[in-house]
N, C-alpha and C positions, 0 to 999 in steps of 0.2 A: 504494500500500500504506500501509496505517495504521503507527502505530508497534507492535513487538511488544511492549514494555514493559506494558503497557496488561492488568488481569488480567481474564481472561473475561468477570464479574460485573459488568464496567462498560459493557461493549458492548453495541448496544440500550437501548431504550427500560425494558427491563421494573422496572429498581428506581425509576424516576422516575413510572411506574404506581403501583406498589405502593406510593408514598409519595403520591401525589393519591387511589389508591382509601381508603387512611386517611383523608385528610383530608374524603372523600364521606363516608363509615360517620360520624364522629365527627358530623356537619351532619345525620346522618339522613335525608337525601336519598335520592329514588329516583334510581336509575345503574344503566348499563350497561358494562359490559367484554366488548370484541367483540376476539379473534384475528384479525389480519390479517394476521399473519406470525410465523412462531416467535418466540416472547420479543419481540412489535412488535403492541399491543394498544391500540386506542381504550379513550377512557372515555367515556361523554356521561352527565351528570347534568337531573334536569329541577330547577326553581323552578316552585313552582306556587303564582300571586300569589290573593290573594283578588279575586273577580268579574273577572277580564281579559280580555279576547276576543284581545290582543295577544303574540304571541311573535316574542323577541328573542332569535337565536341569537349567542353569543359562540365563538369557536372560537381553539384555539392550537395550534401545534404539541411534540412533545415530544425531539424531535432535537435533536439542534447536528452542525456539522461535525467531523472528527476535531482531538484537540487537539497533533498535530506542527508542530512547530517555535515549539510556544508557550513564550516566556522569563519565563513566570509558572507556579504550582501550579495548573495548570485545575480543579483541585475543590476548593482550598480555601476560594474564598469569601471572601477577605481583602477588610476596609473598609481604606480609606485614603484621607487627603487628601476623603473622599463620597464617592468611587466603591466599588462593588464587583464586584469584579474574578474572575475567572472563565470558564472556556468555558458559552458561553447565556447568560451575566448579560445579554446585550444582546439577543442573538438565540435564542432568544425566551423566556427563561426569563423575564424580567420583564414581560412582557406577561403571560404563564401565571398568575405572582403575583398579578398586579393585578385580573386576573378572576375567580381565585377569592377574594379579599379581599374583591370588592362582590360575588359570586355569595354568600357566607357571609353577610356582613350583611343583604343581601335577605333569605335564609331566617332569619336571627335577629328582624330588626327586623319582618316580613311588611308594610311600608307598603303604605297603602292607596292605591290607584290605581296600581301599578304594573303592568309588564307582568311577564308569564310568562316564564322567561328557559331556553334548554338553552345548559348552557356541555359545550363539547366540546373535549377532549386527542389530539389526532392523531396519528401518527407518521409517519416518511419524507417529510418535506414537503421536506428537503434535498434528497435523490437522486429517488424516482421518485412523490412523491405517491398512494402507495396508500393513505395512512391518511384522507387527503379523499375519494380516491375511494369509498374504501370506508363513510365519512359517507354521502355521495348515496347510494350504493346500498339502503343499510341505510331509506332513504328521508326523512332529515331534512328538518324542514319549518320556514320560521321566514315573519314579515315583514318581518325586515329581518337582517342578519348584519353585524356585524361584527370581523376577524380581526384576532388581534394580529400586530404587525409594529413595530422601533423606528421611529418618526416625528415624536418630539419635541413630542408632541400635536397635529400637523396630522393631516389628513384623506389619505389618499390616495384619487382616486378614479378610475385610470386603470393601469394598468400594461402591459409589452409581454407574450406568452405563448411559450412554449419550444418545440421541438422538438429534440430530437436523436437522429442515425439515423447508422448505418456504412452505406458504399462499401466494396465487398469485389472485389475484380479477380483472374481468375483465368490460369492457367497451365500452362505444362506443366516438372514438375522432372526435371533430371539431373545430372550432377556439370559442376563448373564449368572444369574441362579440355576439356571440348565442349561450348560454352554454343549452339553452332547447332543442337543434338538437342532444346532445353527450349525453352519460350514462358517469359519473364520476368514474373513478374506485378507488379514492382517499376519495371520499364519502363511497362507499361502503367498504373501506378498515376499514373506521373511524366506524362503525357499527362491522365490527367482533373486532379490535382492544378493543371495549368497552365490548363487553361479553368475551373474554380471560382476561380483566385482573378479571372479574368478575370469570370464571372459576380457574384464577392464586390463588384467593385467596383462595376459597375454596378447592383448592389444598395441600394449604400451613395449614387449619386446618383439613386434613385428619389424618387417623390415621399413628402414626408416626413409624419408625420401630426403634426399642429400642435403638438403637448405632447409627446409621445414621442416624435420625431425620427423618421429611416428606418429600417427593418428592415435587420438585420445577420446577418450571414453567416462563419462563425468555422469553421475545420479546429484541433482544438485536439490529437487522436491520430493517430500512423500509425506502423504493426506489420506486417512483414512478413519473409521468408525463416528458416531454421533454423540455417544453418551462414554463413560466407563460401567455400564448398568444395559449395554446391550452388546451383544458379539455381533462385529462387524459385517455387512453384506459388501462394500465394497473398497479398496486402497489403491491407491495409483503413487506412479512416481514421475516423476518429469528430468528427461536425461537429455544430456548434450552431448551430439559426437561430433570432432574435429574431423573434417575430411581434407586428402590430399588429394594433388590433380591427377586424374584419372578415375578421383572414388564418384559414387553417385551417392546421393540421399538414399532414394531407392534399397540402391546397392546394400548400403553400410544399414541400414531398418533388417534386409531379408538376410545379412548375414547373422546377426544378432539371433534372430529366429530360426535359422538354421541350428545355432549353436542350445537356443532355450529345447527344441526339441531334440537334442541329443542327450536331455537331463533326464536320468530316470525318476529324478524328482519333482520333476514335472509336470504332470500327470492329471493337467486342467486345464482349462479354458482361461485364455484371459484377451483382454482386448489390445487392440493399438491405436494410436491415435498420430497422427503428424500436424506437429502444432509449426513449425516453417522449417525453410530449407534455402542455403546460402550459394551455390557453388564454390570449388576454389577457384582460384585464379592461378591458369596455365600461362607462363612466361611465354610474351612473343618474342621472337628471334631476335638473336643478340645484333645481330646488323639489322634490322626493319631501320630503312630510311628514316622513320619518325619518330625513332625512339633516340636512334646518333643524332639526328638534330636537335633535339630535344634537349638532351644531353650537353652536345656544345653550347647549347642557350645556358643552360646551368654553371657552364665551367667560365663565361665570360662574363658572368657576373658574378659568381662567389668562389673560383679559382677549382675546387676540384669538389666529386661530389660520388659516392657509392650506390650499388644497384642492391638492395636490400630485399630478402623472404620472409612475409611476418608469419603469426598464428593468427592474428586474429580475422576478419572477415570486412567485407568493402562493398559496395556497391559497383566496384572495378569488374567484380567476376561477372553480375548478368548481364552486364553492357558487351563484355567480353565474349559471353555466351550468344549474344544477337549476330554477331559476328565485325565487334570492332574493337581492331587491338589496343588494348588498356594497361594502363600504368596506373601508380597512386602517386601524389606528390602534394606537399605542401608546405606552408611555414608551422614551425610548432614540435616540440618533444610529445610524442606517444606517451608517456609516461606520464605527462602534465593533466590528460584526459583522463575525465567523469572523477577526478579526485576532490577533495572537500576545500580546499582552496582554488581550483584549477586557475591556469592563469597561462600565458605566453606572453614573449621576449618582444617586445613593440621595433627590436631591430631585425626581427624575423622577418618581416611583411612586405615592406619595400624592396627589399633582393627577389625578395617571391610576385609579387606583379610584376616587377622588370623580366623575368625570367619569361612570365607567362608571353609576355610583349612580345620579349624578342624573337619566341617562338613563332607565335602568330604572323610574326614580318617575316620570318623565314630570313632571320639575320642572326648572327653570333657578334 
């Protein structure tokens, strides 16, 4: 549960919209604003360069995590010491910034020789990525994408993909004075709970994929019974698996269940549920034209820069999945992200629009 403090008007996406659809109207750009969930609204703006044959999609997302247990004013923005400090100052509000900084100058300056740029504002990239998905759907097209994410101006070009699905075990209830009348679904919970973590580990010594390490296996929820004066009819648990490139969600759900029916202890019914599913992100080639240029954009403003594998998940993979080769990049420490101060380095930002720039001019 979020915190209730928190006044309506601030939950969702929708006023962090309505202040980027401002900032499109004022640039005179053509944009769109697509509904994808009450008050949870894409923007996608186009750049339309003079003679280009080239489009360059920039994408952010417009979320952040909830701001409990944070020992700062999550909205107020405070500089101090060059940081500023904030919920999303790092994740991903300043990646957002920095795109729409060189997406405005492009359309102010109109350099010649650049490409065609759609910068896009997403929503729900935290919890269930319906606002990417709903990007592909709406049928985005670019040559090359790429997503803001803090990375300190390396490259990422690799990351693991998500799934997570509930284990639901069922039962039979009656009062807990005659627990031999009911089927315990808490018992039976405690039976697959023991061969997953048996399954987690030998997970965890599979073979490893060379930059991203092994696929991991996490029980992170488990909810079950009504009273302590009734045996349970039903318990579930809510698990996270890290996928790497080549896994599928799919995949990684019916191995698990390949493996729950080789248990002779388990010898029930139980349900599944899939509650989302992230892809990884498969590395496009180390020479793609648009990733070396890319690249020397980065090295002639902040001198050198690494191509980095995370674990964690992006909105890089479903764009990549549509069929357009993606990167992550941005201003900002990973590690600065959804913590209880978050905050980023105010000398991050301007390297990171100039970068975006020089890309877009198709200049170093």
């Amino acid at each position: 549960m979020g915190r209730t403090d928190i006044p309506a008007e601030l939950t969702l996406e929708h006023r962090v919209t309505d202040y980027l659809e401002a900032q499109l109207k004022a640039l005179g750009v053509a944009y769109r604003r697509t509904i994808v969930a009450p008050g949870r609204d894409n923007l996608v703006a186009k750049y339309r360069a003079p003679a280009s044959s080239e489009t360059i999609l920039w994408e952010a997302h417009q979320d952040t995590v909830p701001v409990d247990a944070m020992v700062i004013d999550p909205f107020a923005a405070n500089v101090e010491g060059g940081k500023l400090y904030g919920r999303g100052a790092c994740d991903v509000k300043a990646g957002g910034a920095v795109m729409l900084a060189a997406f405005a100058r492009l359309v102010r300056e109109q350099p010649v020789g650049s490409a065609n740029v759609t910068l896009a504002f997403t929503v729900d990239e935290e919890h269930t990525f319906l606002g990417v998905q709903q990007l592909v759907k709406d049928g985005v097209t670019a040559d090359f994408a790429i997503i803001a994410e803090p990375t300190m101006w390396n490259v990422v070009v690799a990351h693991k993909g998500v799934v997570r699905w509930r284990i639901e075990t069922h039962g039979r209830a009656c009062h807990s004075s005659r627990p031999e009348q009911g089927v315990n679904a808490v018992y039976r919970m405690a039976k697959v709970l023991n061969a997953v973590e048996i399954y987690a580990e030998a997970l965890r010594n599979s073979t490893a994929h060379p930059t991203l390490g092994p696929p991991t296996f996490s029980v992170g929820m488990i909810g079950g019974g009504v009273s302590p004066n009734t045996v349970p009819d039903r318990c579930s648990i809510e698990i996270d698996r890290r996928l790497l490139p080549g896994e599928t969600a799919d995949g990684a759900i019916a191995h698990l269940e390949a493996f729950l029916k080789s248990r002779a202890e388990i010898d029930f019914a139980y349900t599944v549920t899939r509650n989302l599913a992230c892809p990884p992100l498969n590395p496009v080639a180390s020479d793609h034209p648009f990733l070396c240029r890319f690249e020397t954009a980065i090295d002639s403003v902040v001198g050198t820069h690494e191509r980095h594998s995370v674990p964690y998940g992006t909105d890089a993979s479903t764009i990549a999945d549509a069929g357009i080769p993606s990167v992550v990049f941005g201003p900002g420490d990973i590690a600065q992200a959804h913590t209880k101060d978050e905050w980023i380095e105010v000398a991050q930002l301007e390297p990171a629009a100039e970068i975006l720039f020089r890309f877009a001019c198709r200049k170093a």
